[in-house]
Biopython code that builds the backbone (N, CA, C, O; Angstrom):
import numpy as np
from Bio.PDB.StructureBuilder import StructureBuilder

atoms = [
    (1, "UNK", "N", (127.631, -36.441, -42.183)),
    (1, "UNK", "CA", (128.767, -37.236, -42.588)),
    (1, "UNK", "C", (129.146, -36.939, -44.042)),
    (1, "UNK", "O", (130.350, -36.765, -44.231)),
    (2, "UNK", "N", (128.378, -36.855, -45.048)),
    (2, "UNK", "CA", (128.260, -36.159, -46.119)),
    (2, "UNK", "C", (128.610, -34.899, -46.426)),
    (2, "UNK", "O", (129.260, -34.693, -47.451)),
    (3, "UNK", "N", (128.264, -33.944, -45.650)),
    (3, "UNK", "CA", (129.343, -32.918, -45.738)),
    (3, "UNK", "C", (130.706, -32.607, -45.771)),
    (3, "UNK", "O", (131.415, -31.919, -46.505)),
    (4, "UNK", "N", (130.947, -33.542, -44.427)),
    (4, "UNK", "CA", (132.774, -33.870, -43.985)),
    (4, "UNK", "C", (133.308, -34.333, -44.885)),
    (4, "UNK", "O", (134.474, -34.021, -45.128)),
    (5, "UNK", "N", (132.484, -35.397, -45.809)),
    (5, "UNK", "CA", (133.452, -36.222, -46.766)),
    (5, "UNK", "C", (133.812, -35.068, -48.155)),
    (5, "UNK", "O", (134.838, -34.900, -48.814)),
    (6, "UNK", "N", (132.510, -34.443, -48.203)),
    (6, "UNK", "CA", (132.908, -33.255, -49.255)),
    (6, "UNK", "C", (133.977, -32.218, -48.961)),
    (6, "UNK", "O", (134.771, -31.752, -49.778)),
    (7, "UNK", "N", (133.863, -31.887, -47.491)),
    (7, "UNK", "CA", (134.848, -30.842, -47.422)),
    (7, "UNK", "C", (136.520, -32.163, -47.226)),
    (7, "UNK", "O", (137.468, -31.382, -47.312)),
    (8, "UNK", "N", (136.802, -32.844, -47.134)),
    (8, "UNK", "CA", (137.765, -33.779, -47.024)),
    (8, "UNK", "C", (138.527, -33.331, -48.616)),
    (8, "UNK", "O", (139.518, -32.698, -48.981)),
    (9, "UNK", "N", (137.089, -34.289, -49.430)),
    (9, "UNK", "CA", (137.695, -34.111, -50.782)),
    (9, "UNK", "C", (137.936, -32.942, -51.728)),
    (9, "UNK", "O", (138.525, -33.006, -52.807)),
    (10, "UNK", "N", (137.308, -31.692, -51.075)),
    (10, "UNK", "CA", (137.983, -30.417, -51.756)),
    (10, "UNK", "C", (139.054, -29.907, -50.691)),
    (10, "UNK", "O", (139.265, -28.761, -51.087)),
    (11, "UNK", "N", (139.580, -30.039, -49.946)),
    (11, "UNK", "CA", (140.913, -29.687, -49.265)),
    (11, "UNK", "C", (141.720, -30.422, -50.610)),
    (11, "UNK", "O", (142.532, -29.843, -51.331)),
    (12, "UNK", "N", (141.342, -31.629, -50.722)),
    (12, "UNK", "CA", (142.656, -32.675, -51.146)),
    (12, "UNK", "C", (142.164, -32.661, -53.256)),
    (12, "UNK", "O", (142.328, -33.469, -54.171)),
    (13, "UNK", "N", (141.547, -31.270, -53.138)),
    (13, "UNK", "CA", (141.564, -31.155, -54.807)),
    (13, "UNK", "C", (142.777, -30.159, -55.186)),
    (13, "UNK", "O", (143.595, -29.734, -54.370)),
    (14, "UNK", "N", (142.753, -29.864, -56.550)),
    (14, "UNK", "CA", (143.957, -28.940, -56.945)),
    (14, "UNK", "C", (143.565, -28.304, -57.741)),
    (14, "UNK", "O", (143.581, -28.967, -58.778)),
    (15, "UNK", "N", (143.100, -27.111, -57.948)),
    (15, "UNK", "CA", (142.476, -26.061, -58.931)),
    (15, "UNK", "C", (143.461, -25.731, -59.173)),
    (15, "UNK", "O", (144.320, -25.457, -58.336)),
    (16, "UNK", "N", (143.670, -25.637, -61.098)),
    (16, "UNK", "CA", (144.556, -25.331, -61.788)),
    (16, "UNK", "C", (144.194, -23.975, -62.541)),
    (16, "UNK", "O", (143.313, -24.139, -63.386)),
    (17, "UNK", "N", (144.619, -22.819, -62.438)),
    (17, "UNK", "CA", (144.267, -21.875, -63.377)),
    (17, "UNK", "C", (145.064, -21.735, -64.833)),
    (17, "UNK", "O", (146.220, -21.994, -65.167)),
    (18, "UNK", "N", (143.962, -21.229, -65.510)),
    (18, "UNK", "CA", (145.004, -20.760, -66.898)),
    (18, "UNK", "C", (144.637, -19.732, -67.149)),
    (18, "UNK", "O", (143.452, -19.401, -67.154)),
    (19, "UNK", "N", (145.576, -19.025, -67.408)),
    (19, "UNK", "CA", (145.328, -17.158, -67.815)),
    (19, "UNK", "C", (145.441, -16.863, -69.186)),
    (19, "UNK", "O", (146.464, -17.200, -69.783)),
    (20, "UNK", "N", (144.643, -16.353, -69.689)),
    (20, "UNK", "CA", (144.749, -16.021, -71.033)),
    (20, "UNK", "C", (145.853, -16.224, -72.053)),
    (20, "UNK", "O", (145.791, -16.760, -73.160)),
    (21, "UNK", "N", (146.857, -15.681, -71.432)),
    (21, "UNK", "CA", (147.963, -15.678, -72.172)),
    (21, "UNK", "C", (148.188, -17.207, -72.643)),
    (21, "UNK", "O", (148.345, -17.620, -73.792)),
    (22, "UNK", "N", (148.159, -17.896, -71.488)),
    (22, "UNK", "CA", (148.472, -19.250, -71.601)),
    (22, "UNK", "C", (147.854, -19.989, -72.281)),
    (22, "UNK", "O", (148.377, -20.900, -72.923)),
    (23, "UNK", "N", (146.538, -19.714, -72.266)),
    (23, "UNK", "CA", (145.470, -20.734, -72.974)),
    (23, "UNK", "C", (145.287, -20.224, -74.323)),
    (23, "UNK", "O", (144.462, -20.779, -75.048)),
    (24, "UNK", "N", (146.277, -18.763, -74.942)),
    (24, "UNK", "CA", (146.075, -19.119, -76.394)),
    (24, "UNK", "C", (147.091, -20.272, -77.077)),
    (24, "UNK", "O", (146.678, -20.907, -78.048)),
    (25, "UNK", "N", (148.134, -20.464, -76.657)),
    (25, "UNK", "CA", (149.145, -21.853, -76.678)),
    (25, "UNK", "C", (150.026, -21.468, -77.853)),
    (25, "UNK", "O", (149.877, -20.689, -78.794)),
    (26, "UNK", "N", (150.912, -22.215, -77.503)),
    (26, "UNK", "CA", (152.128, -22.003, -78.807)),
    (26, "UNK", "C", (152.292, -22.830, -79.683)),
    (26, "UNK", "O", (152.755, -23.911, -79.318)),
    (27, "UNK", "N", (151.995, -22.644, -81.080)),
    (27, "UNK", "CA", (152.293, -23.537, -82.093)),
    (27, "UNK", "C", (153.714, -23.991, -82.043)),
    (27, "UNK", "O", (154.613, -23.162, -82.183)),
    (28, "UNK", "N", (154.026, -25.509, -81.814)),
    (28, "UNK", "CA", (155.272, -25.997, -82.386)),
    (28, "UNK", "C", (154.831, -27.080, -83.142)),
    (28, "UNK", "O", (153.730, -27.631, -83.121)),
    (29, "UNK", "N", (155.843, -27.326, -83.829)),
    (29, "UNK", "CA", (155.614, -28.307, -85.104)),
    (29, "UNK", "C", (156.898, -29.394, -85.276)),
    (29, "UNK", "O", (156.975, -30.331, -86.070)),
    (30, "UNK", "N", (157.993, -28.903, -84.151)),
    (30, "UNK", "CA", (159.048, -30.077, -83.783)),
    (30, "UNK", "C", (159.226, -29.976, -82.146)),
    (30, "UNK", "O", (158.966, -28.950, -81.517)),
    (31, "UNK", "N", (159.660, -31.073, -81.614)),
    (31, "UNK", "CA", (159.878, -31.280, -80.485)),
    (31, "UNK", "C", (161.389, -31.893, -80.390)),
    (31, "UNK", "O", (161.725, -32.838, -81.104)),
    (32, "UNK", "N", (162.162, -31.358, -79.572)),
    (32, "UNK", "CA", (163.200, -32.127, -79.572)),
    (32, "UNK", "C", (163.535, -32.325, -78.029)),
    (32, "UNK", "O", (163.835, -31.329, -77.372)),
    (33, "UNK", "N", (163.492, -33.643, -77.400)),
    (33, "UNK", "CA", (163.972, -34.279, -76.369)),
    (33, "UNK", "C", (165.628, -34.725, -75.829)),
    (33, "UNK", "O", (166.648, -35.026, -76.450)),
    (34, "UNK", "N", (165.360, -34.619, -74.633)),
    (34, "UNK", "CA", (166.508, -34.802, -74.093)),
    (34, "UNK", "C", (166.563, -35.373, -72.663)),
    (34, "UNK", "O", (165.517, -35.519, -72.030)),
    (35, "UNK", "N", (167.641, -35.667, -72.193)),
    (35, "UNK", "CA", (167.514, -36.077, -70.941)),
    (35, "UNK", "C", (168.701, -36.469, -70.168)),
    (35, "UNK", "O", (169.577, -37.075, -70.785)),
    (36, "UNK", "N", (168.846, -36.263, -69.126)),
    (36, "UNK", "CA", (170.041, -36.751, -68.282)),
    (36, "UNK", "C", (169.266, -37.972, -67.032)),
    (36, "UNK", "O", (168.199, -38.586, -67.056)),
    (37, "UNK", "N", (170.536, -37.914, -65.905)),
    (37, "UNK", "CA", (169.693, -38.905, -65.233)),
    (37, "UNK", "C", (168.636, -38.328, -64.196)),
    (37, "UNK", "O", (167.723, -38.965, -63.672)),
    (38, "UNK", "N", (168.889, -37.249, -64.048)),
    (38, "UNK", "CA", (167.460, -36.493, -63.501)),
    (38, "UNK", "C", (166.472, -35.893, -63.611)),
    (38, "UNK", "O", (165.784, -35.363, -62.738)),
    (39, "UNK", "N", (166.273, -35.961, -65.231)),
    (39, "UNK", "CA", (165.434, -34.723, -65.594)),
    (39, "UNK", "C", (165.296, -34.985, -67.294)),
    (39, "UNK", "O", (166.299, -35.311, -67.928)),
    (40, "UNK", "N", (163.946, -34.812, -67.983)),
    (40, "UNK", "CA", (164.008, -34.902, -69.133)),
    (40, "UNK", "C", (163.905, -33.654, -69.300)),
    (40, "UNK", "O", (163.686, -32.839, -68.404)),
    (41, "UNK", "N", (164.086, -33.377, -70.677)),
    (41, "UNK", "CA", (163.902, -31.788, -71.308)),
    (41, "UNK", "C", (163.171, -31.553, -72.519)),
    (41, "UNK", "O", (163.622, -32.140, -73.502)),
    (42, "UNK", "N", (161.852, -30.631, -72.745)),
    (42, "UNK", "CA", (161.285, -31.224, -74.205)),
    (42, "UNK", "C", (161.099, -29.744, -74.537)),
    (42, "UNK", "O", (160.249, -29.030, -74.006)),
    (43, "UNK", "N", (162.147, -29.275, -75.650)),
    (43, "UNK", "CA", (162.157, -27.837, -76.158)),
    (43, "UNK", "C", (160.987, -28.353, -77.004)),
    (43, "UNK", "O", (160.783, -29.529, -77.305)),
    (44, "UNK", "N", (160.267, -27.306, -77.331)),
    (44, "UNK", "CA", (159.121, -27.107, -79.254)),
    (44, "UNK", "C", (159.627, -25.939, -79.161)),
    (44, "UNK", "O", (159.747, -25.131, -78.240)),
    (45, "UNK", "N", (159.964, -25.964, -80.463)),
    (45, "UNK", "CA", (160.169, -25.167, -81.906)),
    (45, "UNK", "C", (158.928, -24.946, -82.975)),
    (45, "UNK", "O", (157.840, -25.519, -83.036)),
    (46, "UNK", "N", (159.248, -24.360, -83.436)),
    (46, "UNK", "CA", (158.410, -23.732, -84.869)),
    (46, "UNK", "C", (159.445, -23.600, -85.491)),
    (46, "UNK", "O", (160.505, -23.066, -85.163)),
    (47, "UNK", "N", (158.935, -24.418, -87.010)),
    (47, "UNK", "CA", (160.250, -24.477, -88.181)),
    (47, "UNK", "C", (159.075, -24.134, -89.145)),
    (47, "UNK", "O", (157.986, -24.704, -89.208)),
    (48, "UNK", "N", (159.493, -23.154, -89.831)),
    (48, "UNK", "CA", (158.719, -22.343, -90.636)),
    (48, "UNK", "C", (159.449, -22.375, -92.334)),
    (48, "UNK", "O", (160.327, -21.578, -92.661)),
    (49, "UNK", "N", (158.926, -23.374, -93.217)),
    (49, "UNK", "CA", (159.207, -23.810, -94.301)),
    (49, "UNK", "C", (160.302, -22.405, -95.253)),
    (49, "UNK", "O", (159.956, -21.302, -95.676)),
    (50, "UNK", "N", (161.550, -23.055, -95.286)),
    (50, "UNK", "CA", (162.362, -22.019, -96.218)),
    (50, "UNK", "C", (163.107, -21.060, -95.569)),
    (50, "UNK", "O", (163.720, -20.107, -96.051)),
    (51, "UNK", "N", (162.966, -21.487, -94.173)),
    (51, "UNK", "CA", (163.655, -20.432, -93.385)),
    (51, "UNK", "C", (164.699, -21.269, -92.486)),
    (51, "UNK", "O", (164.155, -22.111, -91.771)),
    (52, "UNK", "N", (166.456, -21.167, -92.373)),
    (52, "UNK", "CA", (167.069, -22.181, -91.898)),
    (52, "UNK", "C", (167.587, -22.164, -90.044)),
    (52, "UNK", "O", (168.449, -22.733, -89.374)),
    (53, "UNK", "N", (166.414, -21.093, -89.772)),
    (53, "UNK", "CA", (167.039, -21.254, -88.565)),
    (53, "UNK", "C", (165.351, -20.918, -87.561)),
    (53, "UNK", "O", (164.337, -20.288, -87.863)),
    (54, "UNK", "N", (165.650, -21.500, -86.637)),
    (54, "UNK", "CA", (164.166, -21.675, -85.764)),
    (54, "UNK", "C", (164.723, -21.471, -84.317)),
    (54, "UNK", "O", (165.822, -21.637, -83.788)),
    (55, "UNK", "N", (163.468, -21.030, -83.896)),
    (55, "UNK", "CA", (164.043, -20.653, -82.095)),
    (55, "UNK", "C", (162.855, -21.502, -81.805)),
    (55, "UNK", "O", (161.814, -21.758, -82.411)),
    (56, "UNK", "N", (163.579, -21.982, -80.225)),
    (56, "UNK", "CA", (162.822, -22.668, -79.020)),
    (56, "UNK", "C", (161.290, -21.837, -78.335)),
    (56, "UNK", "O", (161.263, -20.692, -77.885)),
    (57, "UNK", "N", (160.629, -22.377, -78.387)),
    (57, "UNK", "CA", (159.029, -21.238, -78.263)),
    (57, "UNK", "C", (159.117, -21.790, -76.735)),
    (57, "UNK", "O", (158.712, -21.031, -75.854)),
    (58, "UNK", "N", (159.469, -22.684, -76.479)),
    (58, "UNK", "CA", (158.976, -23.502, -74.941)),
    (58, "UNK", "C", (159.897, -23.923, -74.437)),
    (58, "UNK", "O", (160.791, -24.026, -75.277)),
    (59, "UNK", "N", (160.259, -24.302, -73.310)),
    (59, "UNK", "CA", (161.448, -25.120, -72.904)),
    (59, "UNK", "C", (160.194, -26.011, -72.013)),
    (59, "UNK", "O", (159.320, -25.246, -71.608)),
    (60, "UNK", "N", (159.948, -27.587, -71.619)),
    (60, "UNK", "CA", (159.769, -28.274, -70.167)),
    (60, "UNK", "C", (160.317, -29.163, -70.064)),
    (60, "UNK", "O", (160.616, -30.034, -70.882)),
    (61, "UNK", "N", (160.584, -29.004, -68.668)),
    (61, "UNK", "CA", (161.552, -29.986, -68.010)),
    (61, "UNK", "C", (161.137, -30.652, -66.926)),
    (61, "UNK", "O", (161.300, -30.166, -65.806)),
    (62, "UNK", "N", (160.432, -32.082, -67.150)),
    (62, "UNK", "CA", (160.267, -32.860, -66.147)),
    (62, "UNK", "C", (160.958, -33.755, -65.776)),
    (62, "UNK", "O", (161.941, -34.029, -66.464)),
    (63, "UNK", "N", (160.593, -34.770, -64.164)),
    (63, "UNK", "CA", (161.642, -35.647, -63.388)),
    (63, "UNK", "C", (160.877, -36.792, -64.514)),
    (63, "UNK", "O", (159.920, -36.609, -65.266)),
    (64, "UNK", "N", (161.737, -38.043, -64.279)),
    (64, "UNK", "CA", (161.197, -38.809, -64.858)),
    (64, "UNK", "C", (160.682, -39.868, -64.825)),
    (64, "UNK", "O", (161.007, -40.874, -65.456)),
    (65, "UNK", "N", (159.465, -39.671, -63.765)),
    (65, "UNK", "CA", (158.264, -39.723, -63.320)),
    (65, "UNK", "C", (157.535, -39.179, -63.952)),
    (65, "UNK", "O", (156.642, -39.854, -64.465)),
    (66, "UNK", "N", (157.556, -38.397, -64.090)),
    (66, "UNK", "CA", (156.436, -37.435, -64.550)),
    (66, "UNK", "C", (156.365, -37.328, -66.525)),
    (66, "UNK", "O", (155.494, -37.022, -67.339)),
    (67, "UNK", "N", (157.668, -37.731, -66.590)),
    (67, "UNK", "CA", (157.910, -37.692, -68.643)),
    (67, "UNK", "C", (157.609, -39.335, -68.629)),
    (67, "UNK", "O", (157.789, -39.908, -69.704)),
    (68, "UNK", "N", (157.146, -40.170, -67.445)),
    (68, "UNK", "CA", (156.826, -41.786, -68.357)),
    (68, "UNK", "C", (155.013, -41.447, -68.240)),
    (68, "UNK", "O", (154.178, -42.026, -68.935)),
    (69, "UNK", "N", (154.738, -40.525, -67.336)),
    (69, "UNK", "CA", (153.244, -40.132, -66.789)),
    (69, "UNK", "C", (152.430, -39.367, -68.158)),
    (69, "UNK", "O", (151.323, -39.713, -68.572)),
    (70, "UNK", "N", (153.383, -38.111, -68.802)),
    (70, "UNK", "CA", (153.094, -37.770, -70.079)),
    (70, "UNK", "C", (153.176, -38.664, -71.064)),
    (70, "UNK", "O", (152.252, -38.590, -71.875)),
    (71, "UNK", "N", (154.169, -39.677, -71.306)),
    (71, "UNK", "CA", (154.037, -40.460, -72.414)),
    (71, "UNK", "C", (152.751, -41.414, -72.709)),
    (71, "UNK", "O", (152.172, -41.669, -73.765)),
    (72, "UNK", "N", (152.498, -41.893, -71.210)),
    (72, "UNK", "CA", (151.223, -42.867, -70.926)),
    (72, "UNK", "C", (149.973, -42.136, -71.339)),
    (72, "UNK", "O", (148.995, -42.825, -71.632)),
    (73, "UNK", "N", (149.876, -40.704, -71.403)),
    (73, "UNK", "CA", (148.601, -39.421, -71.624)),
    (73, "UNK", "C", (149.080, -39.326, -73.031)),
    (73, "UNK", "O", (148.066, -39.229, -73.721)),
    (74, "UNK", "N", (149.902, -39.311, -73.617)),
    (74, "UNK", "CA", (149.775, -39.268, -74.989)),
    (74, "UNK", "C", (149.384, -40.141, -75.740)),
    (74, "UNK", "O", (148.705, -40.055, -76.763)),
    (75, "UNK", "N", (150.022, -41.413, -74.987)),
    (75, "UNK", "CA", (149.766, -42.882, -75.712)),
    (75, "UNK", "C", (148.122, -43.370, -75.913)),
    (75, "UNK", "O", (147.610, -44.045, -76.805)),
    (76, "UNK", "N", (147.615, -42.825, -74.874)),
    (76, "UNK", "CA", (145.651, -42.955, -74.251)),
    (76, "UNK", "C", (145.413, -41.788, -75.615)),
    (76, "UNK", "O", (144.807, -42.278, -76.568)),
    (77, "UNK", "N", (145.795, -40.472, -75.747)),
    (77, "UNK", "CA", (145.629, -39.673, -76.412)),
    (77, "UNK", "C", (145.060, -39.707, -77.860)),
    (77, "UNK", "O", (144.098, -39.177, -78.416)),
    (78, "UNK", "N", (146.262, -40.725, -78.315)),
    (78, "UNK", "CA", (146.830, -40.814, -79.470)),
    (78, "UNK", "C", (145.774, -41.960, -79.580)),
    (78, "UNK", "O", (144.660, -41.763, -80.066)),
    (79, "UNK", "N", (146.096, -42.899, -79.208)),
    (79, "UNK", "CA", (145.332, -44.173, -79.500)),
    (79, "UNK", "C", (143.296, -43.394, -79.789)),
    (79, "UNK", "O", (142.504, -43.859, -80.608)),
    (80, "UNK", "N", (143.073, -42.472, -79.049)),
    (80, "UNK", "CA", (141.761, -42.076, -78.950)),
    (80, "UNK", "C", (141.535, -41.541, -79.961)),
    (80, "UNK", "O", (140.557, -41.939, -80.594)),
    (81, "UNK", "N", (142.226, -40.602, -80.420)),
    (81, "UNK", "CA", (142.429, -39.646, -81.785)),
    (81, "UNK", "C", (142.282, -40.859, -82.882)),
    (81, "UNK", "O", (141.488, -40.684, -83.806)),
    (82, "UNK", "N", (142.842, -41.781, -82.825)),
    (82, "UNK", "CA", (143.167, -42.486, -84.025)),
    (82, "UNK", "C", (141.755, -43.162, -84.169)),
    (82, "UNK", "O", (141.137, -43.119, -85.232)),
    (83, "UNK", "N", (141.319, -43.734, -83.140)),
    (83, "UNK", "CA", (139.789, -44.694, -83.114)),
    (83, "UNK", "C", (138.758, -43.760, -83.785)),
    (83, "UNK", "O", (137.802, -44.057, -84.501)),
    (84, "UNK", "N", (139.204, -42.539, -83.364)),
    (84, "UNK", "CA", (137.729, -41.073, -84.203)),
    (84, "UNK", "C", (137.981, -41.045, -85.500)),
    (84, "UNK", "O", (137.149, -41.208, -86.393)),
    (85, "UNK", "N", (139.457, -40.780, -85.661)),
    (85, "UNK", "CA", (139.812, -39.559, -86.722)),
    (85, "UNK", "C", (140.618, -41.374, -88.243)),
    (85, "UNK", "O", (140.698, -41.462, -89.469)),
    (86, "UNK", "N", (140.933, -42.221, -87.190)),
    (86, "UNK", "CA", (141.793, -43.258, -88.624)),
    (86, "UNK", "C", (143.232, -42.799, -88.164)),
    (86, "UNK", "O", (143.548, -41.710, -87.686)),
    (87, "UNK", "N", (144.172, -44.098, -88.472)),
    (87, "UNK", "CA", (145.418, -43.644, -88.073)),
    (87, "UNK", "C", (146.452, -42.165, -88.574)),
    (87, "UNK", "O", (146.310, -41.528, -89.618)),
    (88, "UNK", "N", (147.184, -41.979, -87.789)),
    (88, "UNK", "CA", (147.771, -40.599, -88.198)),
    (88, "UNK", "C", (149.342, -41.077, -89.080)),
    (88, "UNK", "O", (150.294, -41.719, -88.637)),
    (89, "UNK", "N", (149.171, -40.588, -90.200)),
    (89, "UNK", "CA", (149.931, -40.944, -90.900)),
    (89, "UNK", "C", (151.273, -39.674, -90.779)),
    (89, "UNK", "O", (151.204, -38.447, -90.703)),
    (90, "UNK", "N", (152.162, -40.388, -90.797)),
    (90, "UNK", "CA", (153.727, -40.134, -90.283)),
    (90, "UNK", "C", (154.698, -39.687, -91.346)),
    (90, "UNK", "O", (155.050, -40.673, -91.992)),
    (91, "UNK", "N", (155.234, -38.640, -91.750)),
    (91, "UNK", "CA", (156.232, -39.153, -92.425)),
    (91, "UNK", "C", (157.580, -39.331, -92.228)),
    (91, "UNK", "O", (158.192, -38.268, -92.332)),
    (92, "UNK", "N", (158.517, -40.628, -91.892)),
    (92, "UNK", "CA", (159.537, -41.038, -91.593)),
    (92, "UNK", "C", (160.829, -40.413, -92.012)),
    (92, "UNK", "O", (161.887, -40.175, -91.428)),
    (93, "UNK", "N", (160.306, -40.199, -93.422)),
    (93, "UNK", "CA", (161.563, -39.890, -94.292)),
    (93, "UNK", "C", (162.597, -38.789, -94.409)),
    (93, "UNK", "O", (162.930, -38.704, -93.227)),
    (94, "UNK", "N", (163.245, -37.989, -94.981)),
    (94, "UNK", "CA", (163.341, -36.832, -94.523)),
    (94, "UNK", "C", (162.290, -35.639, -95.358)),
    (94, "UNK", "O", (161.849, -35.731, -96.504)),
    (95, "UNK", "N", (162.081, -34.550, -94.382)),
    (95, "UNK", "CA", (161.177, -33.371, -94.812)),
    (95, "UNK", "C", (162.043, -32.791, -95.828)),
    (95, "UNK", "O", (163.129, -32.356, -95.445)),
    (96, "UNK", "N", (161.725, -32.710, -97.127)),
    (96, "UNK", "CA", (162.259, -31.231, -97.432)),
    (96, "UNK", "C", (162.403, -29.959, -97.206)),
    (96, "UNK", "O", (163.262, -29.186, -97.631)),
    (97, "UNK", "N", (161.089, -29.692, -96.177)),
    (97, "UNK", "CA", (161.211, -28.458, -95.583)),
    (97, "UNK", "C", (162.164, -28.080, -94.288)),
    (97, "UNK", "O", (162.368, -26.936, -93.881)),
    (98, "UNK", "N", (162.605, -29.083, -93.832)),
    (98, "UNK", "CA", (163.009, -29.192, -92.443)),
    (98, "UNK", "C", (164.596, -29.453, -92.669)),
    (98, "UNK", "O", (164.956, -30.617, -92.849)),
    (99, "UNK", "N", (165.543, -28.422, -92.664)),
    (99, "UNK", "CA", (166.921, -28.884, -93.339)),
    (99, "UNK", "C", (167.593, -29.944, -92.033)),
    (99, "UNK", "O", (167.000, -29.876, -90.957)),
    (100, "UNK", "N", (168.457, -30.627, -92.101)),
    (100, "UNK", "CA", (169.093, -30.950, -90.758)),
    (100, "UNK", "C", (169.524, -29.902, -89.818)),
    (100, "UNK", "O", (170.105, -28.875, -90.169)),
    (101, "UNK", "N", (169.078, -30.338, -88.085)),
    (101, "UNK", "CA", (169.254, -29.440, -87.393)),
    (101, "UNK", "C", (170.346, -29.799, -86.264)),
    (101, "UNK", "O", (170.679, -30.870, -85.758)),
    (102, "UNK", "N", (170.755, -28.508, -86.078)),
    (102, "UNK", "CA", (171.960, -28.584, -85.352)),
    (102, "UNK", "C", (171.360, -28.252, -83.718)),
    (102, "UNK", "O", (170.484, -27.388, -83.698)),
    (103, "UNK", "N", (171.636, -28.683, -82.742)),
    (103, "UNK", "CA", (171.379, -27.966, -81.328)),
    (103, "UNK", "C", (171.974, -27.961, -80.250)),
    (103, "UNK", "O", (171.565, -28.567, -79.259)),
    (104, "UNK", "N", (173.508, -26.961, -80.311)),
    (104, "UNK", "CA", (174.469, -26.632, -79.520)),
    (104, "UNK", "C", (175.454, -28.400, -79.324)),
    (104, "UNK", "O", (175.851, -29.157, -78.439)),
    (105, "UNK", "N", (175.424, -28.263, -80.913)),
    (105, "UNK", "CA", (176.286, -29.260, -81.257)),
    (105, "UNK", "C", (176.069, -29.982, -82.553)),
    (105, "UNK", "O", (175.804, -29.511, -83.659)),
    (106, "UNK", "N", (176.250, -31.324, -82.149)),
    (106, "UNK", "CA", (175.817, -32.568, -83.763)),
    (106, "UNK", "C", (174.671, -32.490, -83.854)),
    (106, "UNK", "O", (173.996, -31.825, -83.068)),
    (107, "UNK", "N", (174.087, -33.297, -85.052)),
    (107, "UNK", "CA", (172.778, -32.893, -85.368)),
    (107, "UNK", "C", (171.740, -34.093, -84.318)),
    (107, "UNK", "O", (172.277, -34.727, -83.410)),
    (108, "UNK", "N", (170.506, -34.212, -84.581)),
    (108, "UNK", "CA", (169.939, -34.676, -83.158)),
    (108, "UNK", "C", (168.820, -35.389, -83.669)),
    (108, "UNK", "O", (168.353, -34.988, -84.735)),
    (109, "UNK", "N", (168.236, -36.498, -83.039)),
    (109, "UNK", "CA", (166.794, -36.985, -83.808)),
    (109, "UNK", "C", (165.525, -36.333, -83.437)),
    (109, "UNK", "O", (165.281, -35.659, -82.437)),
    (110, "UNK", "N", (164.862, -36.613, -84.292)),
    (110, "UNK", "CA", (163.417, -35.165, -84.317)),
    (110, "UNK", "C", (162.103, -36.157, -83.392)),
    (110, "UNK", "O", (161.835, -37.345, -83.573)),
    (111, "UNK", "N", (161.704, -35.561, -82.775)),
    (111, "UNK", "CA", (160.388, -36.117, -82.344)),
    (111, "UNK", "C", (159.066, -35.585, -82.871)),
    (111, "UNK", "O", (158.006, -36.077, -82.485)),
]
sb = StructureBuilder()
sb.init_structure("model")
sb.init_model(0)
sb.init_chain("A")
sb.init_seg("    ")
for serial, (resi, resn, name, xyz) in enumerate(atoms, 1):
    if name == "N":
        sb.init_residue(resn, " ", resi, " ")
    sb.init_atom(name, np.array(xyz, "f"), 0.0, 1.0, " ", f" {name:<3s}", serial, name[0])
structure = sb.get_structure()
């Protein structure tokens, strides 16, 4: 009976691979969000101090299901990070390094 239940629960697992490429990861250092009524969109960028123009390193686009599912994993995330490490201090204000950005239009709020 013990067997069956094992082979049950690896049919109904999901092995995820990551290939090298993937698992060295892409530095971004802004995120900018978006969303319609079907779909959120979360470009990262790399804005590289003194330089006024930055390209999109990533594009993802989830339903939104799945972008309240990431927020809830960040929120657990974040909160965990902070209990180890002390709160993560923010800065609100504007960057000097970061000029206002434009993105295929008016300018946009930064995440």
């Amino acid at each position: 009976m013990e067997a069956e239940d094992q082979k049950k629960q690896n049919a109904n697992q999901l092995n995820i691979e990551l290939n090298e490429e993937v698992a060295q990861g892409i530095y971004s250092n802004l995120a900018i969000i978006t969303h319609s009524t079907s779909e959120f969109v979360i470009d990262f960028v790399r804005v590289m101090p003194g330089i006024p123009k930055a390209g999109v390193k990533s594009r993802i686009i989830l339903t939104p299901e799945h972008a309240k599912r990431l927020l809830l994993a960040l929120q657990d995330n974040v909160k965990k990070f902070e209990q180890q490490n002390g709160p993560i201090k923010m800065n609100m204000g504007n960057d000097p390094h970061i000029p206002p950005i434009s993105f295929g239009g008016g300018n946009i709020p930064l995440a």
